[in-house]
matplotlib code that plots the C-alpha trace (Angstrom):
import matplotlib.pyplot as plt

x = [0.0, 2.7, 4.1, 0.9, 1.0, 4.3, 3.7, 0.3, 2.9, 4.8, 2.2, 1.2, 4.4, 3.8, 0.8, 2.9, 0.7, 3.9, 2.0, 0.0, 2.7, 5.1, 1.8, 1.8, 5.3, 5.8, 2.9, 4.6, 8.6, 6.4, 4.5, 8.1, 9.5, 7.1, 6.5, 10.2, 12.4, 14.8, 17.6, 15.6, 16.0, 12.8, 12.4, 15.6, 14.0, 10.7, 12.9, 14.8, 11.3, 10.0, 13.2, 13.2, 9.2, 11.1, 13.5, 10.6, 9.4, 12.4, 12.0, 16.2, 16.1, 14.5, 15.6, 19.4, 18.2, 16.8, 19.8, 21.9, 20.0, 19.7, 23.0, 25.0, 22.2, 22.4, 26.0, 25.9, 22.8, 23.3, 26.4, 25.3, 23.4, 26.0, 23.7, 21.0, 23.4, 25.5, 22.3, 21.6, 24.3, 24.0, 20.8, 22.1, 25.0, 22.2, 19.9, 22.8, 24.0, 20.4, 19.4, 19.5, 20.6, 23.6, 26.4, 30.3, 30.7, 27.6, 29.0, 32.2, 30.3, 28.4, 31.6, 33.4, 30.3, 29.8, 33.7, 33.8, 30.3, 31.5, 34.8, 32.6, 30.5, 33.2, 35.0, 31.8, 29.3, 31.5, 31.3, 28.6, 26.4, 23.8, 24.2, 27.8, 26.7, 23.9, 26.6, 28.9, 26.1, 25.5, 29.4, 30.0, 26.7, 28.2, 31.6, 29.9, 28.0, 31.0, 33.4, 30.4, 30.6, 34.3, 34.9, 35.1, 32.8, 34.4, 34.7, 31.6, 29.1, 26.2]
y = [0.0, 2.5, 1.8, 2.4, 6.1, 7.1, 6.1, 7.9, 11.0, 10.7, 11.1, 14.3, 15.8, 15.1, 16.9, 20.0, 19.3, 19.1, 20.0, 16.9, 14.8, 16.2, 15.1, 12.1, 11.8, 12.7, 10.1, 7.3, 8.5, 8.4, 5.2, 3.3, 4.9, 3.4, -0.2, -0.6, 1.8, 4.5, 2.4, -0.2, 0.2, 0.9, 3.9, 5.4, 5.3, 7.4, 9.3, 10.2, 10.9, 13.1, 15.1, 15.0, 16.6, 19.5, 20.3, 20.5, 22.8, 25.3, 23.6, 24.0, 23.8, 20.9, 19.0, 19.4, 18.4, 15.6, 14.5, 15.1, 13.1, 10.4, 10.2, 8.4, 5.7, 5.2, 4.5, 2.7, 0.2, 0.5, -0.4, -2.8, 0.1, 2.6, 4.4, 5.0, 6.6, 8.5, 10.3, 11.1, 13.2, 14.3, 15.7, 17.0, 18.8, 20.8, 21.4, 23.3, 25.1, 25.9, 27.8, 31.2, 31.9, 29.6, 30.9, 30.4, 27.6, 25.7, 26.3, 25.0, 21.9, 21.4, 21.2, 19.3, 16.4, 16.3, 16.0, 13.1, 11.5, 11.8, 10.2, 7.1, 7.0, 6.6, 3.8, 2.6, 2.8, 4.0, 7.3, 6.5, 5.7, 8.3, 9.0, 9.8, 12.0, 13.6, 14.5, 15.6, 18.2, 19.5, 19.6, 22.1, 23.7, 24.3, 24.9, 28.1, 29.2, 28.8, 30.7, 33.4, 34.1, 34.1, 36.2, 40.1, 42.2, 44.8, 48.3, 50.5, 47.6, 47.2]
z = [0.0, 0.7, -2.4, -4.5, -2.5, -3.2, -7.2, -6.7, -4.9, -8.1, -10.5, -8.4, -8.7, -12.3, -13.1, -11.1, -7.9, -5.7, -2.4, -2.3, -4.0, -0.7, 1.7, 0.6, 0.7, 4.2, 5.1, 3.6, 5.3, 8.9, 8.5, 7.3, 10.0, 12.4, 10.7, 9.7, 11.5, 10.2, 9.3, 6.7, 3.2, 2.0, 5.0, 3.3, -0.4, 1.4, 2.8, -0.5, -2.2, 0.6, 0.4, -3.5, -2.7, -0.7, -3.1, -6.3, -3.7, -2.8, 0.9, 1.1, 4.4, 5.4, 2.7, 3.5, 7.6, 6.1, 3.9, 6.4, 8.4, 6.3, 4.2, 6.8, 7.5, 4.1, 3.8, 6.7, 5.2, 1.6, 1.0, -1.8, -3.5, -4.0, -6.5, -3.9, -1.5, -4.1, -5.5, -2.4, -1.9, -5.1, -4.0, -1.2, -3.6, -5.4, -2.1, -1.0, -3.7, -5.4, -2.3, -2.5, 0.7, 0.3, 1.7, 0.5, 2.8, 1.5, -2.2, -1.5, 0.3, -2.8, -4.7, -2.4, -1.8, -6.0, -6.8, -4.0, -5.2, -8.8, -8.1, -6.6, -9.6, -12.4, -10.2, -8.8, -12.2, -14.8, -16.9, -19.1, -16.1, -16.5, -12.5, -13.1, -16.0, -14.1, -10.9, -13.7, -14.8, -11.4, -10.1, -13.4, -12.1, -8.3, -9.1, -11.5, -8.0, -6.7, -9.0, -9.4, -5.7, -5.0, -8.0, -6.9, -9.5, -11.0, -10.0, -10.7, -10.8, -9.2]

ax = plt.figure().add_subplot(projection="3d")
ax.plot(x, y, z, "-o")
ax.set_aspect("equal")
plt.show()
């Protein structure tokens, strides 16, 4: 049954309804997290999808608390799926450096969590893993925020 409502969440989030796909979302993460506990597999996946909700959302801040939360259970419990954990992080990556109250030390965290998650991709999946390829995107993406914000503007601009 939870399953069928997170697919149903999904199809929300689809049709741009991303308010009751995130209700349905956060339904499902509490009711694995009472049947199954935090650390279980399929509580981590609701989890991911709940925060995934917050993100479509521009709910930065509770979806890094969450993945911050969250990322080392996963490790911890998934070693055998490194692509679970790894997207993740890359989640996590762009959580961070999409907000736009991200700070220098979030953009360089961004950078730093993508260039380690896409190093563990190309050993782990290869580079024609389209998971390495989408971590590539995003790592060019925060290293831009980065560069953007730790480059001075010129003199006289506004």
């Amino acid at each position: 049954m939870l399953a069928m409502q997170s697919n149903l969440a999904t199809t929300y989030a689809d049709l741009g309804r991303h308010e009751r796909a995130l209700q349905i979302e956060r339904d499902v993460y509490s009711e694995r997290l009472k049947l199954q506990g935090e650390e279980h597999v399929e509580t981590l996946m609701a989890a991911s999808n709940y925060a995934d909700c917050l993100m479509q959302l521009k709910r930065f801040e509770e979806a890094k608390a969450l993945f911050r939360n969250m990322i080392p259970m996963a490790r911890r419990v998934l070693r055998e799926s490194p692509e679970i954990t790894l997207s993740m992080r890359w989640n996590y990556a762009m959580a961070l450096y999409e907000d736009p109250a991200a700070t220098l030390d979030d953009l360089r965290e961004a950078a730093t969590t993508l260039e380690d998650s896409e190093r563990t991709a190309r050993r782990v999946l290869g580079g024609s893993h389209p998971t390495t390829g989408g971590i590539e995107r995003h790592l060019r993406n925060a290293r831009a925020a980065l560069h953007a914000r730790e480059t001075p503007s010129p003199p006289g601009s506004a």
